[in-house]
Each structure stands twice: as structure tokens, then as C-alpha cells.
C-alpha positions in Angstrom: -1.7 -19.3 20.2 -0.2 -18.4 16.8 1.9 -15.0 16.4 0.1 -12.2 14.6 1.3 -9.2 12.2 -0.7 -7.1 10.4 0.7 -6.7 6.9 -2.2 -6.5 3.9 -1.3 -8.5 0.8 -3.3 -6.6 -2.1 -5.3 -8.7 -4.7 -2.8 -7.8 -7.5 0.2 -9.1 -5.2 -1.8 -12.4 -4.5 -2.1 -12.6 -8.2 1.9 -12.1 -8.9 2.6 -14.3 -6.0 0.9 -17.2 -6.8 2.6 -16.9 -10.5 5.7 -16.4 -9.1 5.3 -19.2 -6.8 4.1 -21.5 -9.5 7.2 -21.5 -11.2 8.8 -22.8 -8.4 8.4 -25.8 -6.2 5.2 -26.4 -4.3 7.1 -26.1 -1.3 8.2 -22.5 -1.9 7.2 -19.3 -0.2 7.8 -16.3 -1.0 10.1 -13.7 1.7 9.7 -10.0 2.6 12.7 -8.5 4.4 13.9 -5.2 5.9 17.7 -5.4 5.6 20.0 -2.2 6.4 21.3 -0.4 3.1 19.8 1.8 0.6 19.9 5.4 0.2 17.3 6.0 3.2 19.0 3.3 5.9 16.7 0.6 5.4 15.6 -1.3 2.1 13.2 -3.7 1.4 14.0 -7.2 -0.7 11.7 -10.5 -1.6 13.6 -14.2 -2.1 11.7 -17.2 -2.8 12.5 -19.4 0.2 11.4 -23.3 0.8 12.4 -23.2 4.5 10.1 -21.8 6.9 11.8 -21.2 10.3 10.1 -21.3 13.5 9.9 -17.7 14.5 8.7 -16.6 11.0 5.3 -15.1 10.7 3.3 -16.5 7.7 1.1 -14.0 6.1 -1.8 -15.2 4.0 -1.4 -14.2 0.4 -4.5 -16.4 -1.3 -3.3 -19.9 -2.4 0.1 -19.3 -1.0 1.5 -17.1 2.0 5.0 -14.6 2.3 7.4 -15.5 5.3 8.7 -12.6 7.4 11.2 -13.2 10.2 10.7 -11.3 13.3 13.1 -8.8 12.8 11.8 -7.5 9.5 8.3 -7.8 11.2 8.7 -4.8 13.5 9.6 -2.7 10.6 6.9 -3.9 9.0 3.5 -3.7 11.0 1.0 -2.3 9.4 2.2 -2.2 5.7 0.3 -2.9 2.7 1.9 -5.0 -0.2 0.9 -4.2 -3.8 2.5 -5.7 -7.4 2.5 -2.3 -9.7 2.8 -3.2 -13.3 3.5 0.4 -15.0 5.4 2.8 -16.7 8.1 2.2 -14.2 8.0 -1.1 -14.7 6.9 -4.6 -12.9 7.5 -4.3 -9.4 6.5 -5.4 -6.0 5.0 -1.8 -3.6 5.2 -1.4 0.3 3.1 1.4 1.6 4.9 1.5 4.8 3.1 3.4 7.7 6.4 3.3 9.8 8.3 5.0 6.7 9.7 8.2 8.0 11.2 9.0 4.7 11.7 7.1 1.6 14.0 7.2 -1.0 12.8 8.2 -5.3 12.7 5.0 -5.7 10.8 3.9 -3.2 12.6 0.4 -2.3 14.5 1.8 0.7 13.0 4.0 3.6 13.6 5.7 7.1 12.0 4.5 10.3 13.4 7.2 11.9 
């Protein structure tokens, strides 16, 4: 039986994905991380990736899906992913439930 997490990948991240994606290889995924660092402890980051370990979860994201290793997982179960295109620029959102605090800028956060 396959792994599960429960992150939601919006329609206008699906969108950005695939575009993002289609610039690259068709072997490419795209990877959502929780690494330490920012100004709240924890901070979020996306690389394109062509190497899919075995332990990663693979979250559905329309034609393509995002790889999250295990570690990153438990900081993010139950998130929502959205691409923002606005006055503050182009930019992948988390909506974090697990998000204590956040930083301004909302790319780093607080599980704690």
C-alpha cells in the first residue's frame, strides 16, 4: 500500500506547475521542502528535481506531481499550495495549518 499525505495543490499551482515543468525535461518534478533557516526557524523552498527517491511522497498536481521527502512531509500535512500572481509579485503560497507563526513575508514559519 502506497504512503499518503494530505497536501492540496490549488488549480492555479497546477497551472504554473505544468508551465514550469514544461520547460524542463519530461522527466522533471517539481520539490517542496521544509529546510531550517528563515526569520521564523523554518522556511519553505521548490527545486525542479528529475530524481524521485524511494521514501518521497508524490503528490498529484494535474499532468505532473511535486515530490516531498519525508522529513518536509511532517511539517507539511495538511497544507494547501497556491501560485499568487499579484502586486507582490509571482510567487508560489503555502497555507500551512501547522504554522505557529510566520514571518512578513510569508516564506518561512514556526511549527512551534
Amino acid at each position: 500500500m502506497g504512503k499518503i499525505i494530505v497536501i492540496t495543490i490549488t488549480e492555479s499551482a497546477k497551472i504554473k506547475i505544468s508551465e514550469v515543468l514544461a520547460e524542463e525535461n519530461n522527466k522533471s518534478k517539481l520539490r517542496m521542502f521544509v529546510q531550517g533557516g528563515g526569520c521564523s526557524g523554518f522556511s519553505y523552498g521548490f527545486t525542479i528535481d528529475q530524481e524521485q527517491a524511494e521514501d518521497d511522497f508524490e503528490i498529484p498536481a494535474g499532468a505532473s506531481s511535486v515530490l516531498v521527502d519525508p522529513i518536509s512531509a511532517q511539517y507539511l500535512m495538511g497544507a494547501t499550495v497556491d501560485f499568487k500572481d499579484d502586486l507582490e509579485g509571482a510567487r508560489f503560497s503555502i497555507q500551512n495549518p501547522q504554522a505557529q507563526s510566520t514571518c512578513g513575508c510569508g516564506s518561512s514559519f514556526s511549527p512551534y
